[in-house]
C-alpha positions as CSV (number, residue, x, y, z in Angstrom):
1,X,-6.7,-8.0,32.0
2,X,-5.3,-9.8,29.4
3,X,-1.9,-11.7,30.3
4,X,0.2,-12.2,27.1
5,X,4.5,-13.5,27.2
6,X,6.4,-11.1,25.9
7,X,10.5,-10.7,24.9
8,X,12.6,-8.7,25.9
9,X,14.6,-6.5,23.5
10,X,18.3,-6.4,24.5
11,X,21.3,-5.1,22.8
12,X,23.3,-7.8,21.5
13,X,26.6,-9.0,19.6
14,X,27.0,-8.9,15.8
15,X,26.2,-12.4,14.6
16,X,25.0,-13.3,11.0
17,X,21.5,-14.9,12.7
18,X,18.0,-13.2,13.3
19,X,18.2,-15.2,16.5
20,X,19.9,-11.7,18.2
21,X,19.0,-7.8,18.0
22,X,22.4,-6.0,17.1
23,X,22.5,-2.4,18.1
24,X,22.6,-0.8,14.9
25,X,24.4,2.7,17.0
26,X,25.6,2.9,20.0
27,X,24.3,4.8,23.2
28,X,27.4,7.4,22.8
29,X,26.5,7.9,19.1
30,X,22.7,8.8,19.2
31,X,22.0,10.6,22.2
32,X,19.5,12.8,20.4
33,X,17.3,10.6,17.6
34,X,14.0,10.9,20.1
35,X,14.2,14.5,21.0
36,X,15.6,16.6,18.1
37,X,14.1,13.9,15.7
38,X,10.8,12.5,17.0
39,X,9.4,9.8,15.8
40,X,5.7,9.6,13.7
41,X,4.2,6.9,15.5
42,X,1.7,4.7,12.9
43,X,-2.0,4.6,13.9
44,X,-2.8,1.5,12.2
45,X,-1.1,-1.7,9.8
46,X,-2.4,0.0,6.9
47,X,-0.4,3.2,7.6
48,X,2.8,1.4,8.8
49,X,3.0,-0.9,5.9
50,X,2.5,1.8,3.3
51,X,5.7,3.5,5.1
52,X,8.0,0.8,5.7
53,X,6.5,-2.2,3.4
54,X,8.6,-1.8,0.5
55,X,11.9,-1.0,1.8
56,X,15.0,-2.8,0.9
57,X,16.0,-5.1,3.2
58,X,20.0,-5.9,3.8
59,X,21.0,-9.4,3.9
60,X,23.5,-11.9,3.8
61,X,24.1,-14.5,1.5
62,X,25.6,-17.8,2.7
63,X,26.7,-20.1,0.2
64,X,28.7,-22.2,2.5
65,X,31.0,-22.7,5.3
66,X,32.8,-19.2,5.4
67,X,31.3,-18.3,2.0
68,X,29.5,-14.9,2.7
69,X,28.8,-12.3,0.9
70,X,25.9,-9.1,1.2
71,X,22.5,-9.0,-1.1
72,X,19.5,-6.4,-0.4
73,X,15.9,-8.3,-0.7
74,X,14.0,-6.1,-3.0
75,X,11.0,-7.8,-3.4
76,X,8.7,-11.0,-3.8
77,X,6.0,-11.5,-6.6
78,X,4.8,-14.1,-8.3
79,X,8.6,-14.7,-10.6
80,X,10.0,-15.1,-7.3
81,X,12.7,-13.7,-4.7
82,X,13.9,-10.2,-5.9
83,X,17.6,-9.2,-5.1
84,X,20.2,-7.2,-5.3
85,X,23.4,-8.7,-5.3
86,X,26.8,-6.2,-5.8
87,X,28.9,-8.9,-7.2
88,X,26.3,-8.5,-10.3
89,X,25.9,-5.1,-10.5
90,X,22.0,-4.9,-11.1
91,X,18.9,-7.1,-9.5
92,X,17.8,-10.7,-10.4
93,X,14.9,-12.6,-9.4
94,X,14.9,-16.2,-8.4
95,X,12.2,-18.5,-8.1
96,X,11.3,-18.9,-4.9
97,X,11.8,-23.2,-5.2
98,X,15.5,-22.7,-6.9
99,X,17.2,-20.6,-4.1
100,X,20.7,-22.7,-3.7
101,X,21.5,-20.0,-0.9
102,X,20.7,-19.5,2.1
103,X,19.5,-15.8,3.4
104,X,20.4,-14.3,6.9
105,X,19.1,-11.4,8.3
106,X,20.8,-9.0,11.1
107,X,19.0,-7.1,12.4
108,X,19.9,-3.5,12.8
109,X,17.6,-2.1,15.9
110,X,19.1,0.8,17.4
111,X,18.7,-1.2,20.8
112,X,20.2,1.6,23.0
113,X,17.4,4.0,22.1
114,X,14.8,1.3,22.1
115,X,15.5,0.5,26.1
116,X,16.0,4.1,26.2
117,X,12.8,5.0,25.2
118,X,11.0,2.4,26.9
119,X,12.4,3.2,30.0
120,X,10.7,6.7,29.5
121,X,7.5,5.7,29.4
122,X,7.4,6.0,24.9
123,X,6.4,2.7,24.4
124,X,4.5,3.9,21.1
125,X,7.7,5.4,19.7
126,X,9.7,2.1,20.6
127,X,7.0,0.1,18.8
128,X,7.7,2.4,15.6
129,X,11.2,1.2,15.8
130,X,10.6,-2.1,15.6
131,X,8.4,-1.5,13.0
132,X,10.5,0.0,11.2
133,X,13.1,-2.8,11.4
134,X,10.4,-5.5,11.1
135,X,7.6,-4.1,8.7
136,X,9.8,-4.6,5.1
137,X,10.4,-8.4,6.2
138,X,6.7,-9.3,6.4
139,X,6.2,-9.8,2.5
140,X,8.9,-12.6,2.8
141,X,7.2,-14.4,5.5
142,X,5.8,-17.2,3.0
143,X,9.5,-18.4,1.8
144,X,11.1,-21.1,3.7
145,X,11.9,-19.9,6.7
146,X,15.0,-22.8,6.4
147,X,16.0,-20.7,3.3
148,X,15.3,-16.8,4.2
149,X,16.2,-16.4,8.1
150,X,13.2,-13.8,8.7
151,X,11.0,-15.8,10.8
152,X,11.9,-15.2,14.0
153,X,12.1,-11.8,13.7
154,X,8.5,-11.2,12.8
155,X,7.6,-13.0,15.6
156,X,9.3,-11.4,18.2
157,X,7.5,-7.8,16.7
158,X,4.1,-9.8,17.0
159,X,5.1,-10.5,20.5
160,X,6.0,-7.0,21.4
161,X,2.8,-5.6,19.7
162,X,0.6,-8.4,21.3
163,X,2.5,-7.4,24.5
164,X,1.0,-3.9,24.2
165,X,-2.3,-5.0,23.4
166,X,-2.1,-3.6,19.2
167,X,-4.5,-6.7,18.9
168,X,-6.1,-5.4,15.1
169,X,-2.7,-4.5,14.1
170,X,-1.0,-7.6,14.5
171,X,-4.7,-9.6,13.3
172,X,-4.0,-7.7,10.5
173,X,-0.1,-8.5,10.1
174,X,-1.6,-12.4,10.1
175,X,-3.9,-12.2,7.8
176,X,-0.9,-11.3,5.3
177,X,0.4,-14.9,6.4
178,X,-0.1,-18.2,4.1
179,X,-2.4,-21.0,5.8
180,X,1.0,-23.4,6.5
181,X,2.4,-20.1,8.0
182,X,-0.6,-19.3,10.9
183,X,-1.1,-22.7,11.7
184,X,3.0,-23.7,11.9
185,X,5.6,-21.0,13.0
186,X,3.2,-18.6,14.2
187,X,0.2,-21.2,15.8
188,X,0.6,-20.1,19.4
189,X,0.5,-16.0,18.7
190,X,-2.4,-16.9,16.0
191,X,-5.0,-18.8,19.0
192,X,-3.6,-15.9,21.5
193,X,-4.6,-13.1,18.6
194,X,-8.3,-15.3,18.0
195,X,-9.1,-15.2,21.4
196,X,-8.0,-11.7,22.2
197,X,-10.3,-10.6,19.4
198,X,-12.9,-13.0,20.5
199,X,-12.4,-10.6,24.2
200,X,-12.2,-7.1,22.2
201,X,-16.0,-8.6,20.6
202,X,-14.7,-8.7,17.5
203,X,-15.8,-11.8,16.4
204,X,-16.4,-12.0,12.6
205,X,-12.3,-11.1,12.4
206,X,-11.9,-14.1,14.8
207,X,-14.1,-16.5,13.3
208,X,-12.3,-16.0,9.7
209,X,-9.1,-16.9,11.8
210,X,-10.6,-19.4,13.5
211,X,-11.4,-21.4,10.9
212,X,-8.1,-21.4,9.3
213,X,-7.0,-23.4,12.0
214,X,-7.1,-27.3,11.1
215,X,-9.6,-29.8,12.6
216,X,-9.9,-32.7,11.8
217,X,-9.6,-36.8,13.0
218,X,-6.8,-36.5,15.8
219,X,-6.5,-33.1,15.2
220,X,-7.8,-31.7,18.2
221,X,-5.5,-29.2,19.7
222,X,-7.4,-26.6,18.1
223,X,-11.0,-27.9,19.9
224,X,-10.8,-25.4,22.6
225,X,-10.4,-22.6,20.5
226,X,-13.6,-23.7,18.5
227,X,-15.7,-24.5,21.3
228,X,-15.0,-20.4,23.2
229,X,-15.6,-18.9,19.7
230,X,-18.8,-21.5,19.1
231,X,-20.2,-20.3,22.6
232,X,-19.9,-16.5,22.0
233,X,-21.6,-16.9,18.4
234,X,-24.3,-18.4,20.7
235,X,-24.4,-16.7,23.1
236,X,-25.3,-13.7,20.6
237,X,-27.8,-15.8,19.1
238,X,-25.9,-16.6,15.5
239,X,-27.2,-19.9,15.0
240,X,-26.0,-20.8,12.1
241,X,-22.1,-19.8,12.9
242,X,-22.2,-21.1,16.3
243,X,-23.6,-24.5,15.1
244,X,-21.1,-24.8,12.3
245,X,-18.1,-24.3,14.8
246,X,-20.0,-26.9,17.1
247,X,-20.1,-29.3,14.1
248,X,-16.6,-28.9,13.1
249,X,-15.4,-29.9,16.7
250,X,-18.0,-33.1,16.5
251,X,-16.1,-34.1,12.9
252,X,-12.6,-34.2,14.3
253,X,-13.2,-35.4,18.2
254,X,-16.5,-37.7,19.7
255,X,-19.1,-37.7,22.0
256,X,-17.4,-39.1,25.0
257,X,-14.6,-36.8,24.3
258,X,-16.3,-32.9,23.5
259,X,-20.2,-33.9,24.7
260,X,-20.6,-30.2,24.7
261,X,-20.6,-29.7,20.8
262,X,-23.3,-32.5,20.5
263,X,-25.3,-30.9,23.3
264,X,-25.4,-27.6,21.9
265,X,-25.8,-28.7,18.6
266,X,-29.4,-29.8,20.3
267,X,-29.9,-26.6,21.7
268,X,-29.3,-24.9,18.7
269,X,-32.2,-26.7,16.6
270,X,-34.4,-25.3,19.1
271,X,-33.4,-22.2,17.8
272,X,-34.1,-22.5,14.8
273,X,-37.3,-24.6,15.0
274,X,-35.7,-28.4,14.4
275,X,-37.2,-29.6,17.5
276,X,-37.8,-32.8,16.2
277,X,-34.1,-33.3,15.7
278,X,-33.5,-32.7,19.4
279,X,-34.6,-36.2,20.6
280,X,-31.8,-38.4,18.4
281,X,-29.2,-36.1,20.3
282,X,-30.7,-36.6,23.7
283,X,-31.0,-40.3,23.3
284,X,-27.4,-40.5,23.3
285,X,-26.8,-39.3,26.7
286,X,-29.1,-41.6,28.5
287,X,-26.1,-43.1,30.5
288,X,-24.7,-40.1,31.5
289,X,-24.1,-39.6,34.9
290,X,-24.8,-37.2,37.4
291,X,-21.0,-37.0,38.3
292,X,-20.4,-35.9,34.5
293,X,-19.5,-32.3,34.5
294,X,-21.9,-32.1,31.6
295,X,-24.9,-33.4,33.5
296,X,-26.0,-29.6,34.0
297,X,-26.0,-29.2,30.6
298,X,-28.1,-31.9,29.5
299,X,-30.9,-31.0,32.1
300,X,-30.6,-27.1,30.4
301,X,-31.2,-28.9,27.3
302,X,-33.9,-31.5,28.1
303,X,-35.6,-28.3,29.8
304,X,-35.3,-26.2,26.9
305,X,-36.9,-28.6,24.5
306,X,-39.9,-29.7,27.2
307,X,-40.4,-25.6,27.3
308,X,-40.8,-25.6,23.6
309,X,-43.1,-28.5,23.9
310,X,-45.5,-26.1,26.1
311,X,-44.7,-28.9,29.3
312,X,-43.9,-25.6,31.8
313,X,-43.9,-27.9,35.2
314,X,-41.7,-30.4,33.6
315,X,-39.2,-28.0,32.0
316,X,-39.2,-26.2,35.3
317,X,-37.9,-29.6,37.2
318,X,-35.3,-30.1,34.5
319,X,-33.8,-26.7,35.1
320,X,-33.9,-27.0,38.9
321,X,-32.1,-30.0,38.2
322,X,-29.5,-29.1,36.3
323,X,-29.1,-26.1,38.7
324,X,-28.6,-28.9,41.5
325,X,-25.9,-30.3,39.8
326,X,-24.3,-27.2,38.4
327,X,-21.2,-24.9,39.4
328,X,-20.6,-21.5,39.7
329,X,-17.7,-22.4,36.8
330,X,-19.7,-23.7,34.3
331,X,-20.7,-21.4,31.4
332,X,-24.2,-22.5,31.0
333,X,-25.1,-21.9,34.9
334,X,-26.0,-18.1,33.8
335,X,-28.6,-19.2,31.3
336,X,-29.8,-22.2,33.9
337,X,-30.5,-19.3,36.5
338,X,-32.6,-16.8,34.1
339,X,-34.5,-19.7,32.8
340,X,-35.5,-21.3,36.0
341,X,-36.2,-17.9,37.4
342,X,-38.5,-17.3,34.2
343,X,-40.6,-20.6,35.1
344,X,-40.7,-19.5,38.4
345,X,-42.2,-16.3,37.9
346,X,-44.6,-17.9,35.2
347,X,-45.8,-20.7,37.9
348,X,-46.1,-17.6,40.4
349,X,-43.5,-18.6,42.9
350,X,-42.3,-14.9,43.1
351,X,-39.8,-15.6,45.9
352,X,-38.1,-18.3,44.4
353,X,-37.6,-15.9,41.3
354,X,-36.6,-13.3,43.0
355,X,-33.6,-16.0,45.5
356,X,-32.3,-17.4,41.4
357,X,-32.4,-14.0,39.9
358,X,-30.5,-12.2,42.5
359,X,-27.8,-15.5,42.3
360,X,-27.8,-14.7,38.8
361,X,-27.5,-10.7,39.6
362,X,-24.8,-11.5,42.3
363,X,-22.7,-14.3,40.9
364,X,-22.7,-13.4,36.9
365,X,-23.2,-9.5,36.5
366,X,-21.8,-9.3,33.5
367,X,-23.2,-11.9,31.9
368,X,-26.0,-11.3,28.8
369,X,-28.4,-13.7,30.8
370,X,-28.1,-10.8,33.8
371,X,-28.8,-8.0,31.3
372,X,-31.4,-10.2,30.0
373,X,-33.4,-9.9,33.7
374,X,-36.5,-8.1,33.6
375,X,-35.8,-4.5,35.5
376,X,-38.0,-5.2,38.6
């Protein structure tokens, strides 16, 4: 089950802020709008942005302390911010790096027929609310959100949507975003949306994600995220996808640091027949110790490369090894467990196969190294 944080949508006071929900009716005045007029819920982004995308947005215009005064957003393009302002009479555009105003947005969310509407169990038709609030704000998402107000808005309809697990519609709704955008204001919902695709096995949509995040020298906070998209790449065999995410964590952190990236790295040239690149790699873990929580991993690699090398007895000691030193947490024990039971079988110690592949069976049943077991 995935756990996401989610905020709740409550009715609030008129204030010229997007920091509160204002009831745009109150319960007394739209006791009907869900029964005589039901909503059409979207089934996708696409279908939901094509309804509500364009739609004028009413703002306010603050000029200064106590200077107010109402503009609709119309649009932005490449000229720049698109309004409407009634003290004009017609629609100007301004460039989006010469606003000398500042834009707030109230929202207008009928809130009493959202919690209404929730509380009945519609949580579809309560999500087409909000995206119908939400949905003609998106396109302003690149201005600066100290200029145009919108921000937090959007991110509280990525929260509810993420909240009911519309995980490709709000992947979607991010890929609209600029770089400084996904990796800023909306960073936390962005690694929560790449690893919830990552779960869903959609993983070309989260590796294009992924790799919009920055890494770099002392940027590391995105390492993890790497690393759990890097390992599912491998563990579907992509070489070559896998080992770039694996190289991109060994460019911004070290050895001592992510040994993991480096290892695998190693593994991977097995793969794909660079054996005799594996040694360099190995040579710079002859200190590590058998307290190391990576020690496991270096004997599945060592073994690995001595089972290419045709060295079956020796390969066979390296993965009991490693399966001494290993953990039921560690990701690798799967693939430690299939490969020792595989030597086992070949050296024809059939019950020592059978005791590792029913720990394998027993401990990891969905992994692929389980579905990967020969059917007897």
């Amino acid at each position: 089950m995935r756990i996401v944080f989610r905020t709740l949508w409550l009715p609030a006071v008129v204030v010229l802020s997007s920091a509160n929900w204002v009831a745009g009716q109150s319960s007394a005045s739209a006791p009907a709008s869900s029964s005589s007029d039901p909503l059409e819920v979207s089934e996708s982004y696409e279908e939901a942005i094509e309804k509500y995308g364009n739609n004028p947005v009413e703002a306010t215009r603050v000029d200064g302390p106590n200077q107010f005064s109402s503009i609709t957003l119309l649009d932005l393009n490449s000229l720049g911010l698109e309004i409407l302002d009634p003290s004009i009479g017609s629609s100007i555009t301004l460039p989006e790096d010469n606003l000398n105003f500042i834009v707030r947005y109230s929202p207008e969310l009928d809130t009493a027929l959202y919690s209404r509407l929730r509380d009945e169990g519609q949580i579809d038709e309560a999500l087409e609310l909000l995206r119908k609030e939400i949905y003609p704000l998106l396109k302003y998402v690149p201005l600066d959100p100290t200029e145009v107000q919108i921000h937090r808005s959007v991110s509280q309809l990525i929260s509810e949507l993420l909240a009911a697990e519309k995980v490709a519609e709000v992947a979607s709704i991010l890929e609209t975003f600029p770089k400084d955008r996904l990796t800023t204001l909306f960073r936390d919902q962005t690694v929560e949306v790449a690893a919830a695709l990552i779960e869903d096995g959609d993983y070309n949509r989260a590796y294009d994600i992924v790799k919009l995040f920055p890494l770099g020298p002392g940027e590391v906070v995105f390492v993890p995220v790497y690393l759990n998209l890097a390992n599912e790449f491998r563990l579907r065999e992509d070489w070559e996808r896998s080992r770039n995410l694996y190289k991109d964590v060994q460019l911004a952190s070290t050895i001592e640091a992510h040994p993991e990236a480096f290892l695998w790295e190693g593994y991977i040239h097995l793969k794909e027949d660079r054996a005799f690149m594996v040694d360099a790699i190995l040579d710079q873990f002859d200190s590590i110790s058998t307290e190391s929580p990576y020690y496991s991993l270096l004997e599945l690699v060592k073994g690995s490369l001595l089972e290419n090398q045709e060295k079956s007895r020796e390969a066979l000691s390296a993965f009991a090894k490693g399966l001494v030193y290993s953990t039921t947490n560690d990701p690798w024990t799967p693939e430690l467990l299939f490969r020792t039971g595989e030597l086992y079988e070949a050296e024809d110690f059939q019950s020592a196969a059978r005791e590792v592949r029913y720990q394998l069976k027993f401990f990891y049943p969905e992994s692929v190294w389980a579905e990967r077991l020969p059917d007897s």
